[in-house]
N, CA, C and O atoms as a Tinker XYZ file with bonds, in Angstrom:
   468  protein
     1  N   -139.860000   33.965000   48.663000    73     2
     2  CA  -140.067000   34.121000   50.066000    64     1     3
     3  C   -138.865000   34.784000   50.712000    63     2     4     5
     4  O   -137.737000   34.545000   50.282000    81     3
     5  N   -139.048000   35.528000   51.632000    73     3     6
     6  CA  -138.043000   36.341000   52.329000    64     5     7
     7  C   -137.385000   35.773000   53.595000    63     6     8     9
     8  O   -137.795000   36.004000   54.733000    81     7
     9  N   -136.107000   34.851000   53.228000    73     7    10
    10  CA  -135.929000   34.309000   54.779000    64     9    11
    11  C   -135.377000   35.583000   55.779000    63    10    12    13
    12  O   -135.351000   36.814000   55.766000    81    11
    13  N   -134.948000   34.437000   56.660000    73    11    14
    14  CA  -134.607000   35.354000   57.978000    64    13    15
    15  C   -133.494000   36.315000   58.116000    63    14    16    17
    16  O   -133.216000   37.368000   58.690000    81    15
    17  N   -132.888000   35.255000   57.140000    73    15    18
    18  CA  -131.315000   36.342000   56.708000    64    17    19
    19  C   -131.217000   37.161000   55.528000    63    18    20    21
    20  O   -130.124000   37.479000   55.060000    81    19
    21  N   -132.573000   37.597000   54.912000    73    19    22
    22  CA  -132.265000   38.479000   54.267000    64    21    23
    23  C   -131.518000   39.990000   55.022000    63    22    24    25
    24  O   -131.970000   40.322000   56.117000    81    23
    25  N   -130.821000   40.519000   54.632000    73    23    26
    26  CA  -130.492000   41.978000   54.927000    64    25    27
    27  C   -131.503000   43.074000   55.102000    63    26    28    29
    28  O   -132.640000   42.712000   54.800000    81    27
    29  N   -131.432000   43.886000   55.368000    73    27    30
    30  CA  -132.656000   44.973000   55.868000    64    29    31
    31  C   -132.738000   45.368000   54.636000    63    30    32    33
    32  O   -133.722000   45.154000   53.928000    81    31
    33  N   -131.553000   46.072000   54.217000    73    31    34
    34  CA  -131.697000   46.584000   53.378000    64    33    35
    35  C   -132.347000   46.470000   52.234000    63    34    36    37
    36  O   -132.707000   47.448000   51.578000    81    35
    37  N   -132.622000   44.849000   51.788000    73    35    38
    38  CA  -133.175000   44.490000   50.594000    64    37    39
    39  C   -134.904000   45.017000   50.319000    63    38    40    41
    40  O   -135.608000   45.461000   49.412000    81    39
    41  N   -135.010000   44.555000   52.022000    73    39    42
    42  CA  -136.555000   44.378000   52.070000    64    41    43
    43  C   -137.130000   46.334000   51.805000    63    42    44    45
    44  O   -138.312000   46.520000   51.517000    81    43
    45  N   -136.525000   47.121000   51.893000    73    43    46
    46  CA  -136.891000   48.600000   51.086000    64    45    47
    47  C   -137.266000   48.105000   49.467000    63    46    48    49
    48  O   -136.930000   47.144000   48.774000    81    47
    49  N   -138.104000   49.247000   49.273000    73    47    50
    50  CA  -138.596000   49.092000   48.133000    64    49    51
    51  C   -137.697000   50.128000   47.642000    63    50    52    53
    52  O   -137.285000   51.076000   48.310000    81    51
    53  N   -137.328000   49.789000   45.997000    73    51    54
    54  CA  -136.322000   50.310000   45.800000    64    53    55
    55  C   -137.562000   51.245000   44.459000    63    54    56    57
    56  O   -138.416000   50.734000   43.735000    81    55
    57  N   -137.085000   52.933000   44.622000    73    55    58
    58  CA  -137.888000   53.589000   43.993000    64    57    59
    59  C   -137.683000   53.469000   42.601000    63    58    60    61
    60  O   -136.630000   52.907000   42.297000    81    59
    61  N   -138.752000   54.026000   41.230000    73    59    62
    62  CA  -138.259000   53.710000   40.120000    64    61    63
    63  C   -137.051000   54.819000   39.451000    63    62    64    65
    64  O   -136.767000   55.905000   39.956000    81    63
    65  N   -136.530000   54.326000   38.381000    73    63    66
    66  CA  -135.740000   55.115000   37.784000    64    65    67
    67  C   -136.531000   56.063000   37.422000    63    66    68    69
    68  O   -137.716000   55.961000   37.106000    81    67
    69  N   -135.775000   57.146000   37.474000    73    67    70
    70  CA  -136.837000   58.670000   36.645000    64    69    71
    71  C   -136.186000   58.679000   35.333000    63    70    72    73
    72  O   -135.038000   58.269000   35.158000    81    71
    73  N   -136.892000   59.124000   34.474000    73    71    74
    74  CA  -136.534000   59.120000   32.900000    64    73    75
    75  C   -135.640000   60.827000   32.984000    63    74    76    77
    76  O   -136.103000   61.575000   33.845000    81    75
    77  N   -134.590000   61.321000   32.246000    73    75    78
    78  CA  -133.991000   62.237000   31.940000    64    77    79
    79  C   -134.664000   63.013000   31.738000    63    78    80    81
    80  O   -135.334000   62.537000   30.821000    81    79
    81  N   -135.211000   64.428000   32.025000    73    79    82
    82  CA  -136.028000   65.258000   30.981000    64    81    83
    83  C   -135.635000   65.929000   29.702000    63    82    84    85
    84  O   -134.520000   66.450000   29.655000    81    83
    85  N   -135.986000   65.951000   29.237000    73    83    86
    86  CA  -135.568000   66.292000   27.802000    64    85    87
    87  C   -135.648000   67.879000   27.689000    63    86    88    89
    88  O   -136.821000   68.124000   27.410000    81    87
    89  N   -134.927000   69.065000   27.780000    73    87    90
    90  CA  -134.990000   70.150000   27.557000    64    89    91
    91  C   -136.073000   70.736000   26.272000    63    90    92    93
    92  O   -136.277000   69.894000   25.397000    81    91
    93  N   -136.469000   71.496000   26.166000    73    91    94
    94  CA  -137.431000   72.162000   25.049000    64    93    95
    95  C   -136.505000   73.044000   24.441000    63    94    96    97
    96  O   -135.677000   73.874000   24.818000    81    95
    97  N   -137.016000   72.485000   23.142000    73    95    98
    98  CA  -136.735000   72.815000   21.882000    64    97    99
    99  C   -136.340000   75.080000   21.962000    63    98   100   101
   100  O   -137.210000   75.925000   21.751000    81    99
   101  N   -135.618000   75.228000   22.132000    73    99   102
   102  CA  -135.385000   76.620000   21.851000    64   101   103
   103  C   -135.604000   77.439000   20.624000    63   102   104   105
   104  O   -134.966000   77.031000   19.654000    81   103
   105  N   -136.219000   78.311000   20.456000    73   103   106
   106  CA  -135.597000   79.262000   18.970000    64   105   107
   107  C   -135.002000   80.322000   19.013000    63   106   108   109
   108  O   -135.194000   81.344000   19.672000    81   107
   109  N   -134.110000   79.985000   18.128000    73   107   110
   110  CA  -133.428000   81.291000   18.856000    64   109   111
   111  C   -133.267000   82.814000   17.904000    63   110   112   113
   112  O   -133.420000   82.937000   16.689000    81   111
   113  N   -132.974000   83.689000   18.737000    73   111   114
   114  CA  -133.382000   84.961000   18.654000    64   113   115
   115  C   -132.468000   85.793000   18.052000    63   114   116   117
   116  O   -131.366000   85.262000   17.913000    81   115
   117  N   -132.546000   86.757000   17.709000    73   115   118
   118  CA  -131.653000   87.441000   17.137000    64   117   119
   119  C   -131.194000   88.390000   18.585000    63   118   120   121
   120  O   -131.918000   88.752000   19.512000    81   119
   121  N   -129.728000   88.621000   18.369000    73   119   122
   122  CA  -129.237000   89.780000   19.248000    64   121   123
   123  C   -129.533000   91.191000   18.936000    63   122   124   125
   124  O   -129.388000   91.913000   17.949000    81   123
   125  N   -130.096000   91.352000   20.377000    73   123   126
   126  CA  -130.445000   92.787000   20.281000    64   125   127
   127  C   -129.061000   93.364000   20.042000    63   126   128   129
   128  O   -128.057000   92.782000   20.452000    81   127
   129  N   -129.009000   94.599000   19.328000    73   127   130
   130  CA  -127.585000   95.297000   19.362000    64   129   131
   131  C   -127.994000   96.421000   20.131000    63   130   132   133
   132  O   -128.855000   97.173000   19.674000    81   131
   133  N   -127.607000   96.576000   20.970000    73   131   134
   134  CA  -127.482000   97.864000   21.975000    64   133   135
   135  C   -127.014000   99.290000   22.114000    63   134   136   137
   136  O   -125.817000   99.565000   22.194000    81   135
   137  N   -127.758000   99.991000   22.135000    73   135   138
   138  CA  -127.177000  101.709000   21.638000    64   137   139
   139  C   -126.276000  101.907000   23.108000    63   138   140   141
   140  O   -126.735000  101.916000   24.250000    81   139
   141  N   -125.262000  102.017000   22.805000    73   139   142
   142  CA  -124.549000  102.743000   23.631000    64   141   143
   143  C   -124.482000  104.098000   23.900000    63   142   144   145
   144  O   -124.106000  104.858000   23.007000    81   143
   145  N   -124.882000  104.649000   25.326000    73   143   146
   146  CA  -124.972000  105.870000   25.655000    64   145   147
   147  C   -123.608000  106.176000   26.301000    63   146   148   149
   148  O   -122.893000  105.330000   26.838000    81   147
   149  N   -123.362000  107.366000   26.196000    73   147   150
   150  CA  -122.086000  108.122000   26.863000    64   149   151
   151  C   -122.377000  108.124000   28.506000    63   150   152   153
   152  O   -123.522000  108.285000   28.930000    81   151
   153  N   -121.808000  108.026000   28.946000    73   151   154
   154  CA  -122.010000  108.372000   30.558000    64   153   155
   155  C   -121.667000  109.445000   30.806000    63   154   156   157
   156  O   -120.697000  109.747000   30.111000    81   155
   157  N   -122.112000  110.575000   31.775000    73   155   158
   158  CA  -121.903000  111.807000   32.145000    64   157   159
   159  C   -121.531000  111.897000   33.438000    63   158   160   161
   160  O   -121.879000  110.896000   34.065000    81   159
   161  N   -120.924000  112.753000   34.126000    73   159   162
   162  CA  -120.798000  113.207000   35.528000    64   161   163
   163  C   -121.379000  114.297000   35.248000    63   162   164   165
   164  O   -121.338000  114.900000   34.176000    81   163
   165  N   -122.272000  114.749000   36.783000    73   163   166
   166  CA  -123.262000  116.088000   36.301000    64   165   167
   167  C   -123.313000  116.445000   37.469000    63   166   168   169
   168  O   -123.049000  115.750000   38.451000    81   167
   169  N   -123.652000  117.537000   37.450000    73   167   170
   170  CA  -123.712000  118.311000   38.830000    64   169   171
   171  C   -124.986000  119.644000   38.831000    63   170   172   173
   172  O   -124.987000  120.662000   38.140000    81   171
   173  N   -125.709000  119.327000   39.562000    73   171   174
   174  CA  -127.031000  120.343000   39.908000    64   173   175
   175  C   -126.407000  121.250000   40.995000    63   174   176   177
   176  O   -125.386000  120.982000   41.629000    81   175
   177  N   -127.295000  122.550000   41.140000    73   175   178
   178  CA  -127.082000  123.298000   42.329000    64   177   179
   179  C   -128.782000  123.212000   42.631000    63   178   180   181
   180  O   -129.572000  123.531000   41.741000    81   179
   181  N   -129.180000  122.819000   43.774000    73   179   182
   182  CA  -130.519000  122.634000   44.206000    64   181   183
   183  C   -130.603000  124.182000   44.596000    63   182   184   185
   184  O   -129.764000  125.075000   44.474000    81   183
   185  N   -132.597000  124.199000   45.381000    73   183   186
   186  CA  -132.501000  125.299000   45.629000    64   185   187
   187  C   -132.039000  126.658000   46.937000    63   186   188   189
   188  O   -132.067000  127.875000   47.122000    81   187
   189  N   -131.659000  125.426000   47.536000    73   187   190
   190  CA  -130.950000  125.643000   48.920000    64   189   191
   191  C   -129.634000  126.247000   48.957000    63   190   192   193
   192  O   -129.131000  126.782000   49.946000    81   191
   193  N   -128.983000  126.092000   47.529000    73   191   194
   194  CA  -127.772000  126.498000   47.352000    64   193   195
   195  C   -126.398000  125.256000   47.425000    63   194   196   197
   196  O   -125.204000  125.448000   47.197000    81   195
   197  N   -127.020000  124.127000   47.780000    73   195   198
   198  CA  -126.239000  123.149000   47.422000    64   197   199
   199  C   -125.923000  122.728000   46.261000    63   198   200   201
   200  O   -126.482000  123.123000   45.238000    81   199
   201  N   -124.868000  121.767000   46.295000    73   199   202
   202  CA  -124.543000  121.121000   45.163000    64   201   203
   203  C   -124.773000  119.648000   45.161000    63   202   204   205
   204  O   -124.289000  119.112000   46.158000    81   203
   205  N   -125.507000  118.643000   44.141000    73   203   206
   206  CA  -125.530000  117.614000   43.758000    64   205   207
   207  C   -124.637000  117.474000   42.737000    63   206   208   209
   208  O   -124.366000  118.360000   41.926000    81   207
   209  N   -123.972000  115.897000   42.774000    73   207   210
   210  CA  -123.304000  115.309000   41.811000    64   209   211
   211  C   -123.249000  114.013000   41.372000    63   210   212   213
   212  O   -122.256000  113.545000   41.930000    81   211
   213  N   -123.784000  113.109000   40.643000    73   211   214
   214  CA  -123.963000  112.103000   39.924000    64   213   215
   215  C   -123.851000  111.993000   38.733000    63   214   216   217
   216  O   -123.759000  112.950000   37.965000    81   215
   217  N   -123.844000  110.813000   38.409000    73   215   218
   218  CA  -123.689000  110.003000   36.866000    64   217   219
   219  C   -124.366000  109.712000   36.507000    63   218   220   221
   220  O   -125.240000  109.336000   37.289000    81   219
   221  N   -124.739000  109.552000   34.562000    73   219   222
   222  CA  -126.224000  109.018000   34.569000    64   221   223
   223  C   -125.394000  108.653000   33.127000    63   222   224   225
   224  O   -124.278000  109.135000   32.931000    81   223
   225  N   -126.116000  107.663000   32.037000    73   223   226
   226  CA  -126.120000  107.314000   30.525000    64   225   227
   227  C   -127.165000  107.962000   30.207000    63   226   228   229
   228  O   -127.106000  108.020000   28.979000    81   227
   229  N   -128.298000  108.608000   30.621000    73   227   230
   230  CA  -129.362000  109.209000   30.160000    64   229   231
   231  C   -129.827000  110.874000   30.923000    63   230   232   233
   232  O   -130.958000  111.107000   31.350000    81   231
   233  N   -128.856000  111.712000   30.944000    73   231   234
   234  CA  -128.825000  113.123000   30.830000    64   233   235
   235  C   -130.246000  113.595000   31.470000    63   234   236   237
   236  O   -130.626000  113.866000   32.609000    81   235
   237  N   -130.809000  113.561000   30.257000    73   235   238
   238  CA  -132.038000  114.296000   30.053000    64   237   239
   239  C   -132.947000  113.797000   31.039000    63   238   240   241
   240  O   -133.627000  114.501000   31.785000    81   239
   241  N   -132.918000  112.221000   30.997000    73   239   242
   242  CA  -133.785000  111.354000   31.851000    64   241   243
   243  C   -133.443000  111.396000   33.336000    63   242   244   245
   244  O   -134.481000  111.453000   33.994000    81   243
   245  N   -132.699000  111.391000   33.847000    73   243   246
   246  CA  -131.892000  111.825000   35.309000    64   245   247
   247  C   -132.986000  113.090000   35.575000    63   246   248   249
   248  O   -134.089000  113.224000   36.105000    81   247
   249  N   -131.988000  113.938000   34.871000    73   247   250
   250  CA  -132.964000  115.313000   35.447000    64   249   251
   251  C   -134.527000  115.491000   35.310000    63   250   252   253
   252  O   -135.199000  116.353000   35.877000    81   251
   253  N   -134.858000  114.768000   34.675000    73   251   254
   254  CA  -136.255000  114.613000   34.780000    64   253   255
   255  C   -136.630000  114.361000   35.935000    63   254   256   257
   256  O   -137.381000  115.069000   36.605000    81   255
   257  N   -135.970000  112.977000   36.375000    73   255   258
   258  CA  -136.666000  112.343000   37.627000    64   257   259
   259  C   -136.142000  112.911000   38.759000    63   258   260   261
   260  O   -136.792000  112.478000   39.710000    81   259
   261  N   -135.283000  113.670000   39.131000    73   259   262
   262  CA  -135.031000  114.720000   40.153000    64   261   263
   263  C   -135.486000  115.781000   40.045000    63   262   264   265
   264  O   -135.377000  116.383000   41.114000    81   263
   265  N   -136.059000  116.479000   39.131000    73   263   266
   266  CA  -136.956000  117.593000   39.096000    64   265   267
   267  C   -138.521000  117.056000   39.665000    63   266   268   269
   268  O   -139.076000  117.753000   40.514000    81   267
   269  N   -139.165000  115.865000   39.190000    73   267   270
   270  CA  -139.775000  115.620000   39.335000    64   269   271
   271  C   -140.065000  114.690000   40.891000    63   270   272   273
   272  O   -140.966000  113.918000   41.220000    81   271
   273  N   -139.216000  115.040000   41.383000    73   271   274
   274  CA  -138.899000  114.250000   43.136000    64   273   275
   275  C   -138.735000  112.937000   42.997000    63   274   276   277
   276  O   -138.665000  112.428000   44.116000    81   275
   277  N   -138.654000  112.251000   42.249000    73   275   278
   278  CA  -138.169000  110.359000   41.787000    64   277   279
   279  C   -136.723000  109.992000   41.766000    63   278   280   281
   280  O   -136.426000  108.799000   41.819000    81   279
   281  N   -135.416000  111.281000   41.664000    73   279   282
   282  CA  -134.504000  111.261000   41.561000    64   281   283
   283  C   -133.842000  110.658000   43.002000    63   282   284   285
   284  O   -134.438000  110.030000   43.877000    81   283
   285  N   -132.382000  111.062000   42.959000    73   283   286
   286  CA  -132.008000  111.048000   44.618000    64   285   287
   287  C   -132.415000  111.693000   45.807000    63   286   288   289
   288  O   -132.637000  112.901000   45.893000    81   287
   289  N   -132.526000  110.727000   46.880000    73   287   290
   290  CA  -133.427000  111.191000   47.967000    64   289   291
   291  C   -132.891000  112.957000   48.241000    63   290   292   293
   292  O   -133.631000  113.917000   48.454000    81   291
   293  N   -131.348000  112.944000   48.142000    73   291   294
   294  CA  -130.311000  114.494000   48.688000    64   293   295
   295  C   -131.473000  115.614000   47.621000    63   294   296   297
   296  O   -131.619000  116.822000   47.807000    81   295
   297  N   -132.097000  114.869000   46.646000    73   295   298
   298  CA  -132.510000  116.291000   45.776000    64   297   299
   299  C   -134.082000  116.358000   46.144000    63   298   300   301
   300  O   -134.449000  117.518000   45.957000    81   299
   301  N   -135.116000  115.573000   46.584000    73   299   302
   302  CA  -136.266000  115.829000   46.758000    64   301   303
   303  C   -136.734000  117.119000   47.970000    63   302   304   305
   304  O   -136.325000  116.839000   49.096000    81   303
   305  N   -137.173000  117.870000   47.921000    73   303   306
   306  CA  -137.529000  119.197000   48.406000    64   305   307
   307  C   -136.386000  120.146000   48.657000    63   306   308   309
   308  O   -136.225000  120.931000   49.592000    81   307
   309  N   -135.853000  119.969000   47.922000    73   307   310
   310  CA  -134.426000  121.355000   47.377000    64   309   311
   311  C   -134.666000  121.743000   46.287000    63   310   312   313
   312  O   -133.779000  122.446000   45.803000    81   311
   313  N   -135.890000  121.498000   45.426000    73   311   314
   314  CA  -135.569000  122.448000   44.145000    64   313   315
   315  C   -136.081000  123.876000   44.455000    63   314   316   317
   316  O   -136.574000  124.219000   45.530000    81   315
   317  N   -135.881000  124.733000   43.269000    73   315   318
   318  CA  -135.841000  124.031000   42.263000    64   317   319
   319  C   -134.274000  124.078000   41.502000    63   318   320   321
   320  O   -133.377000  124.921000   41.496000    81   319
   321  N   -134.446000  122.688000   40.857000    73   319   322
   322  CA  -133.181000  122.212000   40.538000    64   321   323
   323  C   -132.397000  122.837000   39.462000    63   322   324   325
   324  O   -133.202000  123.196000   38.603000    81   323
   325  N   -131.188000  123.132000   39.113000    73   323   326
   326  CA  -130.414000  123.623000   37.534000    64   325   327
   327  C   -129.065000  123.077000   38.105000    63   326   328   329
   328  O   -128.243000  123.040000   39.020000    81   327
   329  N   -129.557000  122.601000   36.599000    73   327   330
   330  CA  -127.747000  121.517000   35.952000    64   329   331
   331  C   -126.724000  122.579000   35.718000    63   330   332   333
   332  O   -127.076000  123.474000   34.951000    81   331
   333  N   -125.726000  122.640000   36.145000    73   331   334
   334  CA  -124.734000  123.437000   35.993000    64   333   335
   335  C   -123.751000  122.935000   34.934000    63   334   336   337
   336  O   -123.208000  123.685000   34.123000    81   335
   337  N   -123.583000  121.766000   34.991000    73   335   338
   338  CA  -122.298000  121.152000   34.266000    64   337   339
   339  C   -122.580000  119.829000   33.853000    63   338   340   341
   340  O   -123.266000  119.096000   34.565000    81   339
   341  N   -122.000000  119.358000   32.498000    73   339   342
   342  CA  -121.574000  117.682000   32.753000    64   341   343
   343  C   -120.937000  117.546000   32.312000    63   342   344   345
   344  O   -120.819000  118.463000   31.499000    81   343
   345  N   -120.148000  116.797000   32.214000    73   343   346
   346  CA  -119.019000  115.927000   31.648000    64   345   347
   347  C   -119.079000  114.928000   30.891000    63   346   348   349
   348  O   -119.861000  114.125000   31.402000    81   347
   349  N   -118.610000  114.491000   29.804000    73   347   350
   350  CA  -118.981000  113.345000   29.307000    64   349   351
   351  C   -118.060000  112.372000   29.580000    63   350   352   353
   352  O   -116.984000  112.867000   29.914000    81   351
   353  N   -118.070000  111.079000   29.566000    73   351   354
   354  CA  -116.903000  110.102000   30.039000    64   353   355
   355  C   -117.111000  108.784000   29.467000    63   354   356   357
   356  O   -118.247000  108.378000   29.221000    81   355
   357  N   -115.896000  107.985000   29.208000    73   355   358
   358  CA  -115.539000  107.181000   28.409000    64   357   359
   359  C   -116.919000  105.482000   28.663000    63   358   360   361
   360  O   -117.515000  104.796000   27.833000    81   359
   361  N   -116.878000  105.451000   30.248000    73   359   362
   362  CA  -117.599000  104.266000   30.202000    64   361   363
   363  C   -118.066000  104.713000   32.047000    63   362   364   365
   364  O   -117.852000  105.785000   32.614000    81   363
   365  N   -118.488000  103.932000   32.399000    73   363   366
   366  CA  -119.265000  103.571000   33.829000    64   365   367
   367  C   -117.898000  103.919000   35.134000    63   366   368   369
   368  O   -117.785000  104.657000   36.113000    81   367
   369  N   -117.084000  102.936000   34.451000    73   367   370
   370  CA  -116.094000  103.117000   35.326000    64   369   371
   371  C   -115.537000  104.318000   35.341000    63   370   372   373
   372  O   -115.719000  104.758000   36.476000    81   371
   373  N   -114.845000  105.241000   34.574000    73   371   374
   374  CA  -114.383000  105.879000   34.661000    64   373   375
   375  C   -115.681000  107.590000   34.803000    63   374   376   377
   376  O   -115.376000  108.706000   35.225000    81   375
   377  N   -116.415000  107.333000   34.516000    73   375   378
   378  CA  -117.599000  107.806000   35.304000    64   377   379
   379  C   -117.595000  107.943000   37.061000    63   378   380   381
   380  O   -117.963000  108.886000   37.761000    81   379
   381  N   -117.110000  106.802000   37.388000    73   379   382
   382  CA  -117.267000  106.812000   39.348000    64   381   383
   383  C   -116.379000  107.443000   39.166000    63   382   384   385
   384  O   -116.492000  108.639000   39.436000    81   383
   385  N   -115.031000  106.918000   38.601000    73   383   386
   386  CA  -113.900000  107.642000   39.467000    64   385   387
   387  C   -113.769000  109.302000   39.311000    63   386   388   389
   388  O   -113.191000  110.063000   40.087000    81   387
   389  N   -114.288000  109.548000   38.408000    73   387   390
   390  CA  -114.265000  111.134000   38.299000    64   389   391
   391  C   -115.316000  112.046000   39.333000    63   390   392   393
   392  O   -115.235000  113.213000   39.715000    81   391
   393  N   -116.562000  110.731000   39.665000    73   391   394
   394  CA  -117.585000  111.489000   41.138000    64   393   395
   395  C   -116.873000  111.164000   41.724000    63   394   396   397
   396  O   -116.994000  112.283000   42.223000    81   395
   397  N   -116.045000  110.659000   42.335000    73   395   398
   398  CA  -115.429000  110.150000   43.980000    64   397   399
   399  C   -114.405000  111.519000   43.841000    63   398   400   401
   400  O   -114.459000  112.421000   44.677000    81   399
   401  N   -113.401000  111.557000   42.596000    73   399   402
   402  CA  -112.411000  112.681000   42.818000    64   401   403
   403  C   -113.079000  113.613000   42.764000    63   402   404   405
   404  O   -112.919000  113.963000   43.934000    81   403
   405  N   -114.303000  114.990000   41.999000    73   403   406
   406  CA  -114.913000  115.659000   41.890000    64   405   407
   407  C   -115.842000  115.797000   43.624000    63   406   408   409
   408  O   -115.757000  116.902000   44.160000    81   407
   409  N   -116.633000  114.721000   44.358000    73   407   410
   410  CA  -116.660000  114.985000   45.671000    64   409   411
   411  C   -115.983000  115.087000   46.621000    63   410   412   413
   412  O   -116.505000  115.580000   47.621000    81   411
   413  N   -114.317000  114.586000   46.687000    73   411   414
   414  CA  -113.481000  115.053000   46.975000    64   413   415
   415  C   -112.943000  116.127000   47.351000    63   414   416   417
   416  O   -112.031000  116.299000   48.159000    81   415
   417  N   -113.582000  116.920000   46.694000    73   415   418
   418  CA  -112.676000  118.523000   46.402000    64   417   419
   419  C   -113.334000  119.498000   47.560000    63   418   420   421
   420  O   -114.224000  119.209000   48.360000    81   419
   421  N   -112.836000  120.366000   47.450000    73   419   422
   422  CA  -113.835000  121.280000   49.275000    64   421   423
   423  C   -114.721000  122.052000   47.920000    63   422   424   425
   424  O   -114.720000  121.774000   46.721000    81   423
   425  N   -115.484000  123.171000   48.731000    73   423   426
   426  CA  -116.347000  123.229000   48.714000    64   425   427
   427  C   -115.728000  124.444000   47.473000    63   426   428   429
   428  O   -116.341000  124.561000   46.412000    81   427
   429  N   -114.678000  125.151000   47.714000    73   427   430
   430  CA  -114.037000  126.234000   46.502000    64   429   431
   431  C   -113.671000  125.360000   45.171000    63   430   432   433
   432  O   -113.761000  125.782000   44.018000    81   431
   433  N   -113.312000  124.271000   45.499000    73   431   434
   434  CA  -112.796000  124.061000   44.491000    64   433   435
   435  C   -113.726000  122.854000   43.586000    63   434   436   437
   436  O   -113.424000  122.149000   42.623000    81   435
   437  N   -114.538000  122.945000   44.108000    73   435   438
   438  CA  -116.266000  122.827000   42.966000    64   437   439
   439  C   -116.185000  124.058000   42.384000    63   438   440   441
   440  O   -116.051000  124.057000   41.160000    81   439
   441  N   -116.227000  125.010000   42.895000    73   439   442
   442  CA  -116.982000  126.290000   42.348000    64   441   443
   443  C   -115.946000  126.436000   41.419000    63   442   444   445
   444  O   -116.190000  126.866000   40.292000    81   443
   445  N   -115.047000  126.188000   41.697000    73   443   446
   446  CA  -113.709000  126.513000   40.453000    64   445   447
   447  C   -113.978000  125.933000   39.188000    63   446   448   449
   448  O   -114.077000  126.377000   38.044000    81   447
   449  N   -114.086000  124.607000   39.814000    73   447   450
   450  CA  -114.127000  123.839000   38.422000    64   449   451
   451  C   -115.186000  123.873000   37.898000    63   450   452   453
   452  O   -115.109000  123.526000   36.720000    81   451
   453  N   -116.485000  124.218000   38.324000    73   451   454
   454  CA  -117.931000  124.615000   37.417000    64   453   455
   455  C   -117.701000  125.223000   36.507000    63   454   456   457
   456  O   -118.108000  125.080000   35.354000    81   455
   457  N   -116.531000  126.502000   37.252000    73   455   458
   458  CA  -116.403000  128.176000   36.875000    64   457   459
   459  C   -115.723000  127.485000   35.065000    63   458   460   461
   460  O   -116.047000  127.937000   33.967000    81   459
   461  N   -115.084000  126.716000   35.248000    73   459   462
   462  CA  -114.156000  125.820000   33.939000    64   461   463
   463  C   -114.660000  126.200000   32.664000    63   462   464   465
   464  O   -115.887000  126.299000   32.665000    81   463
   465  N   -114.220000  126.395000   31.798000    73   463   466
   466  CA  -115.139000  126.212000   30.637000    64   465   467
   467  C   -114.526000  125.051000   29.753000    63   466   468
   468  O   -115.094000  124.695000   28.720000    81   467
């Protein structure tokens, strides 16, 4: 029986314990090994007479999808498009830093360095 002085608190029903769940059984997988692609800096002249410049690990595949208007918005209704140059480069990073210094440059001294062999 519940006298008068029980505490409030008691009279809550106290919820049940939940059981731990037990994680599922995993199998595990073999590691994919990953082809490493070169990264490029590349540069198009659209057909307007501009110049585009980006990075890609997949060359071929880039210019696909900017020829084909899927690329960067700067290249959709400027073609038609031709790759002038790329560069190949060590990893991702050093990939940007060569677009940031390469957009950098005025507008002669693109043409210079295209002119490069």
């Amino acid at each position: 029986m519940i006298s008068s002085r029980t505490p409030p608190a008691m009279l809550r029903a106290v919820p049940p314990k939940k059981k731990p769940r037990k994680k599922p059984a995993t199998k595990a997988r073999p590691k994919k090994k990953a082809v490493k692609k070169k990264w490029h800096l590349y540069v198009l002249r659209c057909g307007d007479g501009t110049l585009y410049c980006g990075i890609t690990n997949d060359l071929e595949r880039r210019f696909a999808m900017h020829s084909a208007g899927k690329g960067a918005r700067y290249t959709r209704g400027r073609g038609p498009l031709t790759l002038l140059r790329s560069w190949p480069q060590k990893n991702k990073s050093a990939a940007l830093k060569a677009e940031i210094s390469f957009k950098r440059l005025s507008r002669a001294a693109k043409e210079a360095r295209l002119g490069e062999e």
